[in-house]
C-alpha positions as CSV (number, residue, x, y, z in Angstrom):
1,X,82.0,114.5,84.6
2,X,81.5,118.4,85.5
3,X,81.3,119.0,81.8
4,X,78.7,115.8,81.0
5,X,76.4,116.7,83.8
6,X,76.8,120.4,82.8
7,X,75.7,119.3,79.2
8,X,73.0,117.1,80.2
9,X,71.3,119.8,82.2
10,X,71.4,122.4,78.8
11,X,69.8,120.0,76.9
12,X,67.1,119.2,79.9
13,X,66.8,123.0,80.4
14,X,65.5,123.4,76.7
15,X,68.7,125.5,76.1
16,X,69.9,124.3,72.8
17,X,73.1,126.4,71.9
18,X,74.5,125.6,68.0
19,X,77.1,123.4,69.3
20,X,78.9,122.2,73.0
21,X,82.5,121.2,72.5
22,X,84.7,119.5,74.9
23,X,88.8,119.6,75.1
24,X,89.9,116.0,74.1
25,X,92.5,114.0,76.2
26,X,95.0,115.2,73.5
27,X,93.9,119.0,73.6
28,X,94.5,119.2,77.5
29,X,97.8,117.6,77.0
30,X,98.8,120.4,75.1
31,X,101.1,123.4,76.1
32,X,99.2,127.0,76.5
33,X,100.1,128.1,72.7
34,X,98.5,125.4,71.3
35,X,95.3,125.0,73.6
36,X,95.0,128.8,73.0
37,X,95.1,128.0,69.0
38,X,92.6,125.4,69.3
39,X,90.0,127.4,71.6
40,X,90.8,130.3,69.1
41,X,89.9,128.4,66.0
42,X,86.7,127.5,67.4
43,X,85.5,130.5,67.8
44,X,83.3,129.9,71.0
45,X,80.8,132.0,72.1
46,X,80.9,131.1,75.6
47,X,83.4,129.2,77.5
48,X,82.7,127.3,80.8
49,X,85.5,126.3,82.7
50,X,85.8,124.5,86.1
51,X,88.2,125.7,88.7
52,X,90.2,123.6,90.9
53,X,93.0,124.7,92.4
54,X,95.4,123.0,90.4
55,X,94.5,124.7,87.4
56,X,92.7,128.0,88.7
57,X,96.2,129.9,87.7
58,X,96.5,128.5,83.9
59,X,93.4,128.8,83.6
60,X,93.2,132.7,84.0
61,X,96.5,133.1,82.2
62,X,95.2,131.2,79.1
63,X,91.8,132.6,79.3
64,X,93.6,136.2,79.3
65,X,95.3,135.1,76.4
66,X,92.1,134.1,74.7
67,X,90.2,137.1,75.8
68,X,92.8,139.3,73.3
69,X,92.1,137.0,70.6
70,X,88.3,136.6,71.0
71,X,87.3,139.9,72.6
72,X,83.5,139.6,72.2
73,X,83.6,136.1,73.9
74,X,81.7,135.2,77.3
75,X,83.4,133.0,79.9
76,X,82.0,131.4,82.8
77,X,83.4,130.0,86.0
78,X,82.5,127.5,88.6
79,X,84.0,124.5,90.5
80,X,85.5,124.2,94.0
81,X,87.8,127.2,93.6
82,X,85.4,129.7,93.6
83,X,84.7,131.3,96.6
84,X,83.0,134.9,97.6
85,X,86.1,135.7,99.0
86,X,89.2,134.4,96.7
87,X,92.4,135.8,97.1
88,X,92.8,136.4,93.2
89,X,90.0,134.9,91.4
90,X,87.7,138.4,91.1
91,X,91.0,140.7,90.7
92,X,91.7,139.3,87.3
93,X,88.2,140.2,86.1
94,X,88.3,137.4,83.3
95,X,85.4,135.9,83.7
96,X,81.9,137.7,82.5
97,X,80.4,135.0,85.1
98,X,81.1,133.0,88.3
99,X,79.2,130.6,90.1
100,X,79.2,129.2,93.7
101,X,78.5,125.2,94.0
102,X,76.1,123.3,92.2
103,X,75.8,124.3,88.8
104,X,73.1,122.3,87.4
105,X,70.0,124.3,87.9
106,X,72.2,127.5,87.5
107,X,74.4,126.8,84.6
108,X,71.1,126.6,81.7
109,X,69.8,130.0,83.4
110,X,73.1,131.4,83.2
111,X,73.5,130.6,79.0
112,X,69.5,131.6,78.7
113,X,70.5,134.8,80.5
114,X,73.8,135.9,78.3
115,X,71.7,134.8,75.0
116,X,69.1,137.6,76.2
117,X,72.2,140.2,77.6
118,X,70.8,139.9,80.8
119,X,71.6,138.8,84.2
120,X,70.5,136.3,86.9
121,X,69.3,137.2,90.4
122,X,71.0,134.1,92.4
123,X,73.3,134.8,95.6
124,X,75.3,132.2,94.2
125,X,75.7,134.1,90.7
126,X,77.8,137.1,90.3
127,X,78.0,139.1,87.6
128,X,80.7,141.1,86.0
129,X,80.0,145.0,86.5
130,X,82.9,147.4,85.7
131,X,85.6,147.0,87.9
132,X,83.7,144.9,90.2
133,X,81.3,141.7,90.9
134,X,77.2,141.7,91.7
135,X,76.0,138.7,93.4
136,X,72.2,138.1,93.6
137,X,69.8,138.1,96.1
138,X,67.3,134.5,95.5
139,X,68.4,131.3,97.2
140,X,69.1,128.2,94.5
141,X,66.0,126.3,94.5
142,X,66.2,123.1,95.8
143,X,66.9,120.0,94.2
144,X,68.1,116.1,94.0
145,X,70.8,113.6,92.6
146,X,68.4,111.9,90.9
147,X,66.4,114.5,89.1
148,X,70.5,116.2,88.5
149,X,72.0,113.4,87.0
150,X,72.0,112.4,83.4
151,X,69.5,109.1,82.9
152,X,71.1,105.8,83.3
153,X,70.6,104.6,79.7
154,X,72.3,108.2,78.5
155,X,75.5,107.7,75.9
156,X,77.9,109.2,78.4
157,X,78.5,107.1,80.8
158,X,81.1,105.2,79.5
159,X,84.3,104.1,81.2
160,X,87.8,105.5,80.1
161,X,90.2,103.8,78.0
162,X,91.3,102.0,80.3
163,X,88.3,100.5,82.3
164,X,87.7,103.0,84.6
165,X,84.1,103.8,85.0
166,X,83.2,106.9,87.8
167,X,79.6,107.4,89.5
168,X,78.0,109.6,92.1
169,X,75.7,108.1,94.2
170,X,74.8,110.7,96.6
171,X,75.2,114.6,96.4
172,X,76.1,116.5,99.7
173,X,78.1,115.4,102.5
174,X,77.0,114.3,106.4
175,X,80.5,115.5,107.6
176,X,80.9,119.8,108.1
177,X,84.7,119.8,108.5
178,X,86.1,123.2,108.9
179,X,88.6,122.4,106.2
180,X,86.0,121.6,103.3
181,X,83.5,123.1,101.1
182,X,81.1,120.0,99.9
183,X,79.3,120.0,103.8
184,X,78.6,124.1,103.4
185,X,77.9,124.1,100.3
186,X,74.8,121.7,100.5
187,X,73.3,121.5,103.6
188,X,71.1,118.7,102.7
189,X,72.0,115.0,100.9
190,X,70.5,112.9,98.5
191,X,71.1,109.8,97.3
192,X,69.7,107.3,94.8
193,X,68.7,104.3,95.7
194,X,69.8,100.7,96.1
195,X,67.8,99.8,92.9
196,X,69.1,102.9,90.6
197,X,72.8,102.3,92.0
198,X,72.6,98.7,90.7
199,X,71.1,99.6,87.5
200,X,73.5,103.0,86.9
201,X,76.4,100.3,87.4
202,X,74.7,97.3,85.4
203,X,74.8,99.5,82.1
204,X,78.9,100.6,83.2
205,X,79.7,97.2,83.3
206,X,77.7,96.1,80.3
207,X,79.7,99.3,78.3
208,X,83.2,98.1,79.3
209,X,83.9,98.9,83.0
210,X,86.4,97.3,84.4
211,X,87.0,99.3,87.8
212,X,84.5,101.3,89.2
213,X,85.0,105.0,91.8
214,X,82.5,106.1,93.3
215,X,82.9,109.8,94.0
216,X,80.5,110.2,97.4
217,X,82.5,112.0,100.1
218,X,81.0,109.6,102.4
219,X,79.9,105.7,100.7
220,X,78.5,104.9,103.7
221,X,75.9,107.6,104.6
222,X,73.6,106.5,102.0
223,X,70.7,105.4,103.8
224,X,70.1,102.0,101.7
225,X,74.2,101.1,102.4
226,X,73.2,97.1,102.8
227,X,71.1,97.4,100.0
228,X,73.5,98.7,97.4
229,X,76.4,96.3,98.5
230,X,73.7,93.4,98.1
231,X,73.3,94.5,94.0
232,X,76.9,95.5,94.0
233,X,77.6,91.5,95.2
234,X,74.7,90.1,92.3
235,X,76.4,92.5,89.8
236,X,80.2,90.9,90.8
237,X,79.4,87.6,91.2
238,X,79.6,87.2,87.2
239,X,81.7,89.9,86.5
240,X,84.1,90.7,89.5
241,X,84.9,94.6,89.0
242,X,87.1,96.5,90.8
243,X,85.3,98.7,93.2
244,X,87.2,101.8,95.4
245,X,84.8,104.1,97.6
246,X,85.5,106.5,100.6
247,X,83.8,105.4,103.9
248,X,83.6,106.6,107.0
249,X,85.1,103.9,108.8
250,X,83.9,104.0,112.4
251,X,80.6,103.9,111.1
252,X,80.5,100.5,109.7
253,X,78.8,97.0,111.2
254,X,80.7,93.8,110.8
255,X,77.8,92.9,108.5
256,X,78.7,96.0,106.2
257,X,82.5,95.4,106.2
258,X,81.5,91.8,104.8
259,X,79.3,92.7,103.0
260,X,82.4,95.7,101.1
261,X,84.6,92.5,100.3
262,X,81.9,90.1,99.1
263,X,80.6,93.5,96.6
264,X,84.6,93.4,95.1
265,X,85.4,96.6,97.1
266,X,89.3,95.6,96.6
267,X,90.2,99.1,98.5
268,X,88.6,101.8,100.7
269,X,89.9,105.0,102.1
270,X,88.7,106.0,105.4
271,X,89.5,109.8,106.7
272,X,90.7,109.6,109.9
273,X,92.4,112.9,109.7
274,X,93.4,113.8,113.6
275,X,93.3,111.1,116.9
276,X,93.0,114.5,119.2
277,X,89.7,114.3,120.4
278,X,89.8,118.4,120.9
279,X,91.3,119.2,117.7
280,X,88.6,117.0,115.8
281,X,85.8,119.0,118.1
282,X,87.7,122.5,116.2
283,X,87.2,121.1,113.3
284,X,84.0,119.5,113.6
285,X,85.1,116.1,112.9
286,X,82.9,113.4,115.1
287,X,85.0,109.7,115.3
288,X,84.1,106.8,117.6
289,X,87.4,106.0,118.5
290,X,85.3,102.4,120.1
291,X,85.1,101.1,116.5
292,X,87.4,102.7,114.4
293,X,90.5,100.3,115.4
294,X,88.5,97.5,115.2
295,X,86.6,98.4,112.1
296,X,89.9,99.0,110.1
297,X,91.7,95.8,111.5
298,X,88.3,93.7,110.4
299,X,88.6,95.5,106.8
300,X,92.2,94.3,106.0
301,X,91.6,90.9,107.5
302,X,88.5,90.9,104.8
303,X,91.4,91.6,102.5
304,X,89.8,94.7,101.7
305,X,92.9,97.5,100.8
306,X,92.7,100.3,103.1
307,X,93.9,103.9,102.7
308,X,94.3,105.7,106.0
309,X,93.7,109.4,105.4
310,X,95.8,111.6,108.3
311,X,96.0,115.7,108.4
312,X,98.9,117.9,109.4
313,X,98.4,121.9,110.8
314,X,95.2,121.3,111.9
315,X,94.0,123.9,115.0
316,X,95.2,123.3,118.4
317,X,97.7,120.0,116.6
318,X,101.1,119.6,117.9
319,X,104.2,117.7,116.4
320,X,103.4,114.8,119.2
321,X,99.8,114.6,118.0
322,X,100.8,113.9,114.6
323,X,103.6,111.9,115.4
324,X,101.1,109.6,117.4
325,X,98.6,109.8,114.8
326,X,101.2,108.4,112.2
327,X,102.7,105.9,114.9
328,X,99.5,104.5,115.3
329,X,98.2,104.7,111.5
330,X,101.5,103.1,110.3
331,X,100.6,99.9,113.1
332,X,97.8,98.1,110.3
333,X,100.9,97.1,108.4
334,X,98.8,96.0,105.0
335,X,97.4,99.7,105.1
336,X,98.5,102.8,103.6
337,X,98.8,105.8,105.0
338,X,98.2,109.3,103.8
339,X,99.2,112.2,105.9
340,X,98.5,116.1,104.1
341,X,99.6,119.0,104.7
342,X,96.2,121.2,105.3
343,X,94.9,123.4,103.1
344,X,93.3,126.8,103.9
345,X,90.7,126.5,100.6
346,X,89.1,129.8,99.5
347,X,85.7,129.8,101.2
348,X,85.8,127.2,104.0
349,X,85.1,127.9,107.8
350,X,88.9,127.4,108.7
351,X,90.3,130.1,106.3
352,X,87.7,132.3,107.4
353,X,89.1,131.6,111.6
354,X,92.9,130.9,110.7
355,X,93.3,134.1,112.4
356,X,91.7,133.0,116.0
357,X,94.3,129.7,115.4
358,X,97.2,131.9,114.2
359,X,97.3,129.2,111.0
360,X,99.9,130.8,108.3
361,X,99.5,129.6,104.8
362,X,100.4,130.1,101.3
363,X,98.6,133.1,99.4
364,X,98.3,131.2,96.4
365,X,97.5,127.6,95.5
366,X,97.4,124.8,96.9
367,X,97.4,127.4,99.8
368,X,99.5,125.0,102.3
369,X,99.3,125.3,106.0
370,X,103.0,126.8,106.9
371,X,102.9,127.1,110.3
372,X,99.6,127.4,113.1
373,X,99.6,128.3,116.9
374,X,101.4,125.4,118.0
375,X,102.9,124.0,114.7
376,X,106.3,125.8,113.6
377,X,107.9,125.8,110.1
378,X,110.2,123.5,111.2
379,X,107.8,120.9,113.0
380,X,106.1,120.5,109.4
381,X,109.7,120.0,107.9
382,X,110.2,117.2,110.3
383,X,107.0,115.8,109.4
384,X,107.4,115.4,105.9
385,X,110.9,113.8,106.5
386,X,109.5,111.4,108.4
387,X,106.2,111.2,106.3
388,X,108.7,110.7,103.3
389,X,111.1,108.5,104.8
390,X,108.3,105.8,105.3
391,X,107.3,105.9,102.0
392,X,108.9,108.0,99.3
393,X,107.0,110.2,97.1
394,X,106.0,108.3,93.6
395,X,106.6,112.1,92.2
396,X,110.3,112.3,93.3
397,X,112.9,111.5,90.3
398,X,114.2,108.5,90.0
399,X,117.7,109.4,88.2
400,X,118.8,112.7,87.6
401,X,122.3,111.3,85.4
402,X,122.6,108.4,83.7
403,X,122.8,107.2,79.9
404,X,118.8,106.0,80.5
405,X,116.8,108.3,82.2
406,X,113.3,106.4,83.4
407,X,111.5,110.1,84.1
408,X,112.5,111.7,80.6
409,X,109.5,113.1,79.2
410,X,108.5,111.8,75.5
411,X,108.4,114.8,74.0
412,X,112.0,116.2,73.5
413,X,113.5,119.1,71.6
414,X,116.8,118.6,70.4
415,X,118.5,122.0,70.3
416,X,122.3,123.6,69.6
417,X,123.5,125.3,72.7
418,X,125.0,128.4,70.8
419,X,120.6,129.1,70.7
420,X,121.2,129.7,67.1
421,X,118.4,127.6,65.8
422,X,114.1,129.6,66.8
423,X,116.0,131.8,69.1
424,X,112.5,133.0,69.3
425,X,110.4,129.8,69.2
426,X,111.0,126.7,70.9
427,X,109.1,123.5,68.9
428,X,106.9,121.2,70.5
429,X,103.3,121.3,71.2
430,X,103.4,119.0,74.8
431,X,102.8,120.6,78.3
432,X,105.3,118.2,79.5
433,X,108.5,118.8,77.4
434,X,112.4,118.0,77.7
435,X,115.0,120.1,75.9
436,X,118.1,118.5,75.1
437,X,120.9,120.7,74.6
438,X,123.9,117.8,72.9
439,X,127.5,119.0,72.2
440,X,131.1,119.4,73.1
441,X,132.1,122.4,75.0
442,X,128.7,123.4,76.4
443,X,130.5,125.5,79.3
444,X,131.2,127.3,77.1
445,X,127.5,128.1,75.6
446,X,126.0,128.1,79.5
447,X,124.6,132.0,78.6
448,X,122.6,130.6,75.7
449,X,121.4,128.1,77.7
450,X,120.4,130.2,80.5
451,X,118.4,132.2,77.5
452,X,116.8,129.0,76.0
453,X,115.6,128.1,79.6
454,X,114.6,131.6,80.5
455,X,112.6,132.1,76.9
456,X,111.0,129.2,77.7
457,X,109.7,129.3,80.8
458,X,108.2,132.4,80.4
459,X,106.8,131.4,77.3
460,X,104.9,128.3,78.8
461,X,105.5,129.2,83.2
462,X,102.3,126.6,83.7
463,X,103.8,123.8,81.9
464,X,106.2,121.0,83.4
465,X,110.0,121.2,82.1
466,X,113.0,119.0,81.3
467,X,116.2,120.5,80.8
468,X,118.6,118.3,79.6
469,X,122.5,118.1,79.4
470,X,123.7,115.4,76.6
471,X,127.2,115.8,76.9
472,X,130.3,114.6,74.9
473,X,132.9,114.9,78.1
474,X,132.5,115.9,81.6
475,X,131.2,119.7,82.0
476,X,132.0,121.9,84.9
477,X,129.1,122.0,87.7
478,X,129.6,125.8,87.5
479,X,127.5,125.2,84.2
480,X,124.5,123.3,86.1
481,X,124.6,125.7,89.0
482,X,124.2,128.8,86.4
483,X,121.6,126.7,85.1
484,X,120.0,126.4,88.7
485,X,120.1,129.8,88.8
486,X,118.1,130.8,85.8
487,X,115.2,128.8,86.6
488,X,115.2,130.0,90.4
489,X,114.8,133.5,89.2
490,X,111.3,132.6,88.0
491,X,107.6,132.9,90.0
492,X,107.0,129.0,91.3
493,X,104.5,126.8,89.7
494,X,101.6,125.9,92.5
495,X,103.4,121.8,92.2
496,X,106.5,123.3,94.1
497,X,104.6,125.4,96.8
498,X,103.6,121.9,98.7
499,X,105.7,121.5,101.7
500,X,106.8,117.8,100.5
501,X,108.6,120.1,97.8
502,X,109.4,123.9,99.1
503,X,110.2,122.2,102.2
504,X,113.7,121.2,101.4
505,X,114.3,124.3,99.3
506,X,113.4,122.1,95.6
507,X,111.8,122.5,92.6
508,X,109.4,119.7,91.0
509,X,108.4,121.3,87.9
510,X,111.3,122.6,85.9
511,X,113.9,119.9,86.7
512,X,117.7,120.2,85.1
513,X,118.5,116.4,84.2
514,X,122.0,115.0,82.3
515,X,121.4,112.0,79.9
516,X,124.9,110.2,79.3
517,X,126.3,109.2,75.8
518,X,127.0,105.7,76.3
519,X,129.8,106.0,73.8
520,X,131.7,108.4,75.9
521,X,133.8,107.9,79.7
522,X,132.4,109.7,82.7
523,X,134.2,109.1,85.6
524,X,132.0,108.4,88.4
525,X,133.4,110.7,90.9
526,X,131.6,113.4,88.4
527,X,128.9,111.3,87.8
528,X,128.3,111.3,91.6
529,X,129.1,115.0,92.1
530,X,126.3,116.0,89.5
531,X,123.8,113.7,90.7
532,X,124.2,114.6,94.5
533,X,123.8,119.1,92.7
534,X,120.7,118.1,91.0
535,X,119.2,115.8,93.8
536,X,120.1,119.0,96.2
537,X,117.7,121.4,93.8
538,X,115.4,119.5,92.1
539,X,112.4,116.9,93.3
């Protein structure tokens, strides 16, 4: 949606370039080589990319990549992760351009400005100079959803492939928690009305929607609520769609909540976030405690599905706070219940005091909460244990040894074990990717095998790996554990620095698996024995 909305404000702007090209579902499933080679062949002038941090890492190592390649090309960031004071994102000096928050107003100047070799004046704009960054001096002029987003009628708004349809409906949040951006970023909200809602979501069901998200931080604040649930409940009396929205939930009337399940709101998720009425006051949280019980208990009995949203390391939260918080969470039995580790994001008000609340956290993304005043490394570890042991991570894998492996990836690489065969290139184009290394004896091959693995990881280190063991008889573990080792000695991917992972000492994202020959006895005692090694190492 970044990309549409960024698109639709060039062409409203009057800046026409040549051509504005978007990675396909396919391209972004592709490994770094190959999304390099496509960038590269299409010879961009400028590239925009949007920065979460999920991607903020492979993002700067591809672009670096690219920058070799195409040395005369421009490249622009914005998105959440960038911040005036980023721990990394200015060091690497790839981008030409970086912008703070909104971007539709800024990101037409921006292209009007590099087409002229010039610069912008905006204290949300810096520019690359040297060694270093200049940020402007103007404030962003003001300005609202509606007159942001692209027109109803406008070809892009189209559900996915499968049904799901995604729309904005108000820009800016009523909440300033310490934790996020969105309520610092824009001071002020807008929203569009009850009228345009119902229209915008007419023309998305009319185009194929089956299930609609609406992407507000807060459903609720808008100030015609009962009006848009009354077009939502026209709209779904024909054509019942699935509709999912985050609410403030101790906001709502009883007239609202039936008012969600007569619209087809089939599930909500309500932040609750902390139940420690000083520790919400630090983070500038406000909840009326009055309704929230009863407003949740009156949404499930409406049979409305509701996600309860809880926080761990927050300032001034103990082990018992949470432990309470989840207690009581976990009593609306038909809810589900979210509890995440916090984290200190580059440019919010709690990274900027995590000093004053002697908050520890991971330098690099997702930049977890390790440790606070009064939360110790090993109160999170008994968190997540008993976060995970009430309901298991859908990320965890299901069967490290067996002849059928559900969590195989489709894309798999059969290769020799001596590493005889592209001892320099390993095929396949996927950023998810299993290598299967099938033989007798492969004990006795374990070095090539620690080569294959370490030629590949550093050859794709953002990509998600399989390494897979297809023997013909029982191997010695000694070969997994050198194995183990190989891939330990590499830098972590930003999936394995959560605390639901690092936590226990495991890796998620380069995982050693053993796919059995049917044909061939096992005896389970090894069977066992490998499974419990991998399960020990691996998420």
């Amino acid at each position: 949606m970044a990309g549409f909305y960024l698109l639709h404000a060039l062409e409203k702007g009057g800046c026409k370039p040549h051509e504005a090209r978007f990675l396909t579902s396919e391209d972004e499933d592709l490994d770094d080589k190959h999304l390099m080679e496509c960038i590269v062949d299409w010879k961009p002038d400028v590239i925009a990319a949007t920065l979460y941090l999920w991607n903020v890492e492979r993002t700067l190592h591809l672009l670096r990549k690219v920058r070799r390649r195409l040395p005369f090309v421009k490249t622009i960031a914005g998105g959440p992760e960038v911040a005036h004071h980023h721990p990394f994102l200015f060091k690497t000096r790839v981008f030409d351009v970086v912008a703070v928050g909104e971007g539709e107003l800024l990101f037409p100047m921006i292209i009007q400005a590099l087409q002229k070799s010039r610069g912008t004046d905006f204290s949300t704009v810096a520019w690359k100079s040297g060694h270093s960054y200049s940020w402007g001096n103007k404030p962003v002029p003001a300005f609202s959803l509606r007159g942001a987003l692209p027109p109803p009628g406008h070809d892009g708004w189209r559900p996915d492939r499968n049904g799901m349809a995604y729309l904005e409906t108000g820009r800016g949040c009523p909440l300033s928690c310490t934790y996020c951006r969105y309520g610092h970023l824009r001071l002020k909200t807008s929203f569009l009305s009850a009228r345009e809602v119902k229209e915008r979501i007419q023309i998305l069901v009319d185009r194929g929607a089956k299930e609609i998200r609406f992407i507000d931080p807060v459903f609720n604040a808008n100030p015609e609520f009962p009006k848009v649930l009354k077009g939502l409940r026209e709209i779904n009396h024909r054509w019942n769609i699935k509709l999912f929205a985050e609410i403030q939930a101790d906001l709502l009337t009883e007239d609202q909540i039936a008012l969600l399940s007569e619209a087809g709101f089939n599930e909500v998720e309500a932040g609750v976030q902390s139940l420690n009425p000083t520790v919400l006051k630090r983070i500038h949280r406000p909840v009326r405690f009055s309704s929230l019980d009863k407003n949740l208990r009156l949404l499930t009995q409406k049979s409305v599905k509701v996600t309860i949203d809880l926080m761990y390391g927050l300032p001034g939260q103990r082990l018992h706070d949470v432990e309470k918080d989840l207690q009581w969470a976990w009593k609306f039995r038909s809810a589900s219940v979210q509890c995440f580790q916090t984290l200190l994001l580059p440019g919010t008000e709690l990274r900027e005091m995590r000093k004053r609340w002697k908050i520890e956290a991971h330098r690099l993304p997702p930049y977890g909460v390790c440790s606070s005043e009064t939360l110790t490394p090993e109160d999170v570890f008994r968190l997540e244990e008993m976060i995970h042991q009430k309901s298991p991570a859908e990320a965890m894998t299901r069967r490290f040894v067996g002849t059928r492996l559900p969590d195989l990836f489709k894309e798999r690489v059969f290769l020799p074990a001596d590493g005889t065969e592209n001892p320099e290139k390993i095929q396949g184009t996927n950023s998810r990717r299993a290598l299967l290394f099938s033989g007798a004896g492969l004990f006795a091959h374990r070095r090539d095998i620690a080569a294959t693995i370490r030629r590949a990881i550093l050859a794709e280190p953002h990509m998600l790996w399989q390494f897979v063991l297809n023997p013909e008889e029982e191997e010695p573990l000694d070969l997994l554990a050198e194995m183990i080792a190989e891939i330990r000695k590499h830098s972590s991917h930003w999936i394995d620095r959560f605390a639901y992972v690092s936590g226990w000492n495991r890796i998620a994202s380069r995982r050693i698996l053993v796919l059995l020959k049917r044909s061939r006895p096992y005896s389970a005692s090894w069977i066992k024995a490998t499974e419990s090694l991998l399960e020990d190492h691996f998420y």
